[in-house]
C-alpha positions in Angstrom: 158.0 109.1 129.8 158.0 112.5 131.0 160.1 113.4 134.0 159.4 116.6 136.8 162.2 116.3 139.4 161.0 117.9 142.5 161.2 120.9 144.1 162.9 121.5 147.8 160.8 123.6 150.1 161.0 123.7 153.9 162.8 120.6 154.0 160.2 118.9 151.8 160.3 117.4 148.4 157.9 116.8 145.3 158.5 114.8 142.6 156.5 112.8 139.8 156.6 110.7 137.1 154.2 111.2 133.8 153.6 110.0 130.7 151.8 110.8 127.3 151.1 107.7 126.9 147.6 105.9 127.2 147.0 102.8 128.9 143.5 100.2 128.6 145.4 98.3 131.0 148.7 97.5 133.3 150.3 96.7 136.3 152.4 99.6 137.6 154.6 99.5 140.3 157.0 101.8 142.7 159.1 101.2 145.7 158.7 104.4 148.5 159.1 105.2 151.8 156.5 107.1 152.7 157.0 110.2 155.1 155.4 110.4 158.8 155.2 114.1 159.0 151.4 115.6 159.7 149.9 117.3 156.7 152.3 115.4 154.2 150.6 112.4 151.4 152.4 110.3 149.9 150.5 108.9 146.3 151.1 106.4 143.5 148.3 106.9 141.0 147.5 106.9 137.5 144.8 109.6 136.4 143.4 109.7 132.5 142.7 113.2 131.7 142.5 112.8 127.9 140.2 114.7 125.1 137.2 116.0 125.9 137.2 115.2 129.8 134.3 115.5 131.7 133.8 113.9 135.4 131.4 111.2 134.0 135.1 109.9 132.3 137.2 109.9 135.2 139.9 107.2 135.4 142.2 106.9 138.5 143.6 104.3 140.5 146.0 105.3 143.4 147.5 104.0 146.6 147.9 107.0 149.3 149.7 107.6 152.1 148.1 110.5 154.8 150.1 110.9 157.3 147.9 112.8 159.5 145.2 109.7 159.2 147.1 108.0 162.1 145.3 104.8 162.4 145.0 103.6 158.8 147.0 105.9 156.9 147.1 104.2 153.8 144.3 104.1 151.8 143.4 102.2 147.9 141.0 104.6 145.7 139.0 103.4 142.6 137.9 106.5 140.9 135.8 106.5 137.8 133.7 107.6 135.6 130.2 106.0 135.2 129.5 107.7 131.8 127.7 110.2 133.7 129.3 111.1 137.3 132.3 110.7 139.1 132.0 107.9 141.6 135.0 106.7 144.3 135.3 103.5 146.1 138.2 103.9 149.1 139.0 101.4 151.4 142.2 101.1 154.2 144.6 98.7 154.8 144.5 97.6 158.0 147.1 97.2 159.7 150.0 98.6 158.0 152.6 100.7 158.8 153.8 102.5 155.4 156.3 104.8 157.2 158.5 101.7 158.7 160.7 101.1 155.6 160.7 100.9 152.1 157.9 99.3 150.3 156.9 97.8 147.2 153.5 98.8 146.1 151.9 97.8 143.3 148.4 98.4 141.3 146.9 96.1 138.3 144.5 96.3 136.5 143.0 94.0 133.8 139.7 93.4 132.5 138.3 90.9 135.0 139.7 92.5 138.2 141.8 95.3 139.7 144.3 94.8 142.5 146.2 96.2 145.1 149.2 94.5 146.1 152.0 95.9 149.0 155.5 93.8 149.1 154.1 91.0 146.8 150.9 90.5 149.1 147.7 91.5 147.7 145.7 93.7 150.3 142.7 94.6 148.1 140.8 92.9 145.1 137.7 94.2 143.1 136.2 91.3 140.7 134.3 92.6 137.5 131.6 90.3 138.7 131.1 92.6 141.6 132.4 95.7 141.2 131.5 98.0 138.4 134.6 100.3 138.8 136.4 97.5 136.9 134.5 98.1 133.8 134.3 101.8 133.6 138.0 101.5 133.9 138.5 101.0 130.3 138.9 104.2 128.3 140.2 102.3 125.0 
């Protein structure tokens, strides 16, 4: 894994975490405490940008945190590639409060289903029987 330690600005830092690595599937997991400040997001995703990208080959799964979104500020994002276009399917999690306390937040993915899950407790889950996200998911 590849580390970028942030950078201090105004009081605010950046950070992430990447790898060169390539995944079919996983469960990845972080614990965060995401900030309250207006015009701030807070993110756990993984992205594929691999050879010869295109948007019909988009892979993303992320968990965000918008601050400025005050009634449902966290929000779960499928993002994929059909072959073709790029397509995203967001939902909220209602209620939550993601600027409380540290959480646990989790994403997994396998080839029958993708899930959220926040302190052990799913909050979203897309089926391959129902969603077609699940299966365009697979860049292997």
């Amino acid at each position: 894994m590849l580390a970028t330690i942030g950078v201090a600005a105004a009081n605010f830092k950046s950070g992430s975490v990447s790898s060169y690595e390539k995944f079919t599937y996983g469960k990845f997991v972080t614990r965060m405490k995401a900030p309250d400040r207006k015009g701030t997001v807070a993110s756990f995703f993984t992205y594929w940008d691999g050879p010869n990208f295109t948007p019909g080959g988009w892979n993303e799964l992320n968990m965000s945190v918008v601050a400025s979104v005050e009634d449902n500020p966290l929000s779960t994002n499928v993002i994929y590639g059909d072959g073709h276009v790029k397509v995203e399917d967001h939902d909220y999690v209602h209620p939550f409060n993601p600027h409380d306390d540290w959480h646990i937040y989790e994403m997994e993915w396998t080839p029958e289903y993708i899930s959220f899950s926040i302190d052990s407790t799913e909050v979203r889950h897309l089926s391959a029987n129902t969603v077609e996200a699940v299966r365009w998911m697979d860049k292997a």
